[in-house]
N, C-alpha and C positions, 0 to 999 in steps of 0.2 A: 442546440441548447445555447441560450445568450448567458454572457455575464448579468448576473443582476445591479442595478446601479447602486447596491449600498455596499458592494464590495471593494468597491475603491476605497470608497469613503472610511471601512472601516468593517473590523468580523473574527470570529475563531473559529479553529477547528479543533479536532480532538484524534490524538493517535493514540492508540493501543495495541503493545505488545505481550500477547499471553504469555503467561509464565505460572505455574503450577506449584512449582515447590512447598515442598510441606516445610523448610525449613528455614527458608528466608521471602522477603518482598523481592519476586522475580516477575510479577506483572509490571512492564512500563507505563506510563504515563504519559504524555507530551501534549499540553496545550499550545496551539501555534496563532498568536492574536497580532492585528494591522489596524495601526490606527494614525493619524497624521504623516503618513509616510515613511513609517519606520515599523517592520516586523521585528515581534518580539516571541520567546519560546521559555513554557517553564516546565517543570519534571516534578514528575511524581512517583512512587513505588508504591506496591499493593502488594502483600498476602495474598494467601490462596480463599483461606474463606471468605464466605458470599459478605458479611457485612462490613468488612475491613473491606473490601473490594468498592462496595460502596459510598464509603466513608470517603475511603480517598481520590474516587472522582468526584464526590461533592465538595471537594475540600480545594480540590483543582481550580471547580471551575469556579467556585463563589466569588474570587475576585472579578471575573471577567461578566458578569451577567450576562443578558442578552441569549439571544437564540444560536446556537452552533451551526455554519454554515454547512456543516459534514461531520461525520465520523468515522474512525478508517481503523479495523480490527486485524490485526496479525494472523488470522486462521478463517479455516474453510467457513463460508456462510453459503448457504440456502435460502431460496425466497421464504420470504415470511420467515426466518431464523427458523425453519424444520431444519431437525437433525434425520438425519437417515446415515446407516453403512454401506453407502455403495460410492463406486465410482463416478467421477464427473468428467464430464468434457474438459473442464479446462483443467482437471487435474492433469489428461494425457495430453495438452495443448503446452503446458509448460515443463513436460518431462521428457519428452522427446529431442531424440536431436541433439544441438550444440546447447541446448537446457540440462539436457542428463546429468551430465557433470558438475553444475553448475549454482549447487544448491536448489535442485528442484524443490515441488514443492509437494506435499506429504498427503496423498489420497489419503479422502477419506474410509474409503472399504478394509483398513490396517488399523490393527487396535491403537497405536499413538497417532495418526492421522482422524481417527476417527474420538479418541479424546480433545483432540486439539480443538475440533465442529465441535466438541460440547463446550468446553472452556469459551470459544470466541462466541458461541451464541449467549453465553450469560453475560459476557461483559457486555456482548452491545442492547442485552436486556436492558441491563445494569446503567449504560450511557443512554439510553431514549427512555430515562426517569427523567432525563431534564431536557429540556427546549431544544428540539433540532428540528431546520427545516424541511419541509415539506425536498420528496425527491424530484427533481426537475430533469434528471437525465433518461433516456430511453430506454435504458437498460437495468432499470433499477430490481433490488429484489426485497425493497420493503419502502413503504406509504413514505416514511424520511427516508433523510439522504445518509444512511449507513450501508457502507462496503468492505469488500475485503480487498486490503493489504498483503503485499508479501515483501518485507523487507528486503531480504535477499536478491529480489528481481527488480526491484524499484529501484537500488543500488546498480544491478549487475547491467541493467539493459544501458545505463548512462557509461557505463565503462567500455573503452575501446577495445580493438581485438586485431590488432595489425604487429606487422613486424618488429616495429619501433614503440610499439605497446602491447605488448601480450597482456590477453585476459589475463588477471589476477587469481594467484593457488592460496588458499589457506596454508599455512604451514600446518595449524592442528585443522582435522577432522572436524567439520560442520562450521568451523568461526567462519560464514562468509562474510559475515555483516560488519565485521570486524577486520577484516583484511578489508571490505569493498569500500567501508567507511572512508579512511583515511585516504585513501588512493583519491577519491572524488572531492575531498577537499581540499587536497594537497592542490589539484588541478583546478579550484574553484568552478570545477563542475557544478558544483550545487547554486553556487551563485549564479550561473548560466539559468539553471532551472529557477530561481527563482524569480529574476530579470523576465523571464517567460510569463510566469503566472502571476506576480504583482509588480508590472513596469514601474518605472520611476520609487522604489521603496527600498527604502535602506535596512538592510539587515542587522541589531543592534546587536547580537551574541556573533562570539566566534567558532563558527563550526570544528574547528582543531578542538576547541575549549572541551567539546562531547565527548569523553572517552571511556566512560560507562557502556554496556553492551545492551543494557535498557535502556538507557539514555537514548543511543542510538537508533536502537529498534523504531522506540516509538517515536521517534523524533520523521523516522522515513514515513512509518505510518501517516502522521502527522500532516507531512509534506504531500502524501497520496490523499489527505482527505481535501488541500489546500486544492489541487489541481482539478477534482472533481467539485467544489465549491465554486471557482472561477469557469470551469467548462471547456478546463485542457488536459487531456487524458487519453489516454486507451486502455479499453477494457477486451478481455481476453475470456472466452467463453461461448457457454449456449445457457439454454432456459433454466438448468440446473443451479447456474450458480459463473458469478464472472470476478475475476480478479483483476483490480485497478491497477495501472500503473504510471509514469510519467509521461507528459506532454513527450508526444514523439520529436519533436525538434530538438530535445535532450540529448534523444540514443545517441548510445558512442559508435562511431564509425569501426570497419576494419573490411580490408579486401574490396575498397568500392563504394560501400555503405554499410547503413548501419548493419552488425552479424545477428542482432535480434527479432529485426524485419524480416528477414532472410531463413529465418530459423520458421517463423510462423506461419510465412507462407507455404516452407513446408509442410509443417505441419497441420497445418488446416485443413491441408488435402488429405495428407493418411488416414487423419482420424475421420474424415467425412466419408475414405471411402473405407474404415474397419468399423465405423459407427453409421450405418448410414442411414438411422430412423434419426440421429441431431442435427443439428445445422449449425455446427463450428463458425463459428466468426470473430474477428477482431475488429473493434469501433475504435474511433481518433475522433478523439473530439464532438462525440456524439452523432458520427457518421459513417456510414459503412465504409472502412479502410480494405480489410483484408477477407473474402468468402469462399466457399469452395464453389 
């Protein structure tokens, strides 16, 4: 998959992080737009019901017109946004291992795993009400270019894991995005990955400035749909269903290389040989990286 040549020139994306609450705006928002060589990012919150949901992605994106080069949802998707209660490959492809611990990521076949697949597939109903492009990558699992995000691991694989950097603990249960957040800006991590996916552009906000836990969600989301827009990525999965994450020249290193390359490889093989009717694999860049 090539860059398209109006993405230099100029584009947006759209991240989305689910959020359900019956009692406040906990779905994020994050439009991520490039235009004369300065990236720009703005936030939105949403409600749980269906028309406030909508509302406030139209509301997002009406300043930015134009067609959305991506869109990147927080939760489990299926091709054609089919919901179903079963397990997926890349559910066991990012739970295993040195992912266990690590803020895995929430199968679907578990009742909050499997409300999560309903909640992501409405919102990304809900975002291909308006203009997004046509899917250009090989792995795609609808006509546009809408995927699933996991904040958690799009943070967690850019962070290192060596002596002199131990992976990052939550102090509370479940805040990874929130622990991983700051650690990668501190490091201008993030500015590495973006230097990656839009050379020469200046980033006008300060990523310290994010300190909302929506804000940041969908702000990675955001970032995952930016990377699969330009055609730098890896995706993690099989036919059921794949999960995006950063340009692999991001991971953070530890013990050699990167500890999330390492982890996959493992795991590609377990699960190819505890699943062996799928075909586990990991794409880089819209190319076979990692197979069993």
């Amino acid at each position: 998959m090539s860059r398209g040549p109006h993405l230099s020139a100029g584009g947006a994306v759209l991240g989305i992080d689910v959020g359900w609450s019956l009692r406040g705006a906990t779905t994020g928002l994050c439009l991520v737009q490039w235009r004369d060589g300065v990236v720009t990012w703005t936030f939105g919150r949403a409600r749980h019901d269906k028309e406030h949901r909508r509302a406030a992605i139209a509301a997002l994106l009406a300043p930015a017109g134009g067609e959305l080069g991506a869109v990147a949802v927080d939760g489990p998707l299926r091709p054609d946004l089919d919901c179903r209660c079963t397990y997926r490959v890349c559910d066991a492809l990012l739970s295993r291992g040195a992912f266990q611990r690590r803020g895995k990521v929430a199968p679907t076949n578990c009742p909050s795993g499997f409300r999560l697949h309903q909640e992501a597939a409405l919102l990304a109903e809900l975002a291909l009400e308006h203009p997004v492009a046509a899917a250009r990558h090989r792995r795609a699992i609808h006509a546009r270019a809408v995927v699933e995000a996991f904040p958690n691991l799009c943070l967690g694989v850019m962070c290192d894991d060596e002596d002199r950097a131990p992976y990052p603990r939550p102090a509370q249960r479940r805040h990874w995005t929130d622990t991983l957040y700051p650690r990668l800006a501190e490091r201008a991590k993030l500015d590495v990955l973006m230097d990656l996916l839009l050379p020469g552009h200046r980033v006008a906000g300060a990523w310290g400035a994010v300190t909302h836990h929506e804000d940041r969600a969908a702000l990675a989301c955001a970032v995952t749909a930016l990377g699969l827009a330009v055609g730098r990525y890896v995706a993690v999965g099989a036919a059921d269903g794949w999960v995006v994450l950063p340009a692999a020249e991001a991971w953070g290193g530890g013990g050699g290389g990167a500890w999330a390359e390492r982890a996959l490889r493992e795991n590609v093989a377990t699960v190819a040989r505890d699943f062996p009717e799928t075909r586990p694999a990991v794409y880089r860049d819209d190319e076979v990286w990692i197979a069993a």
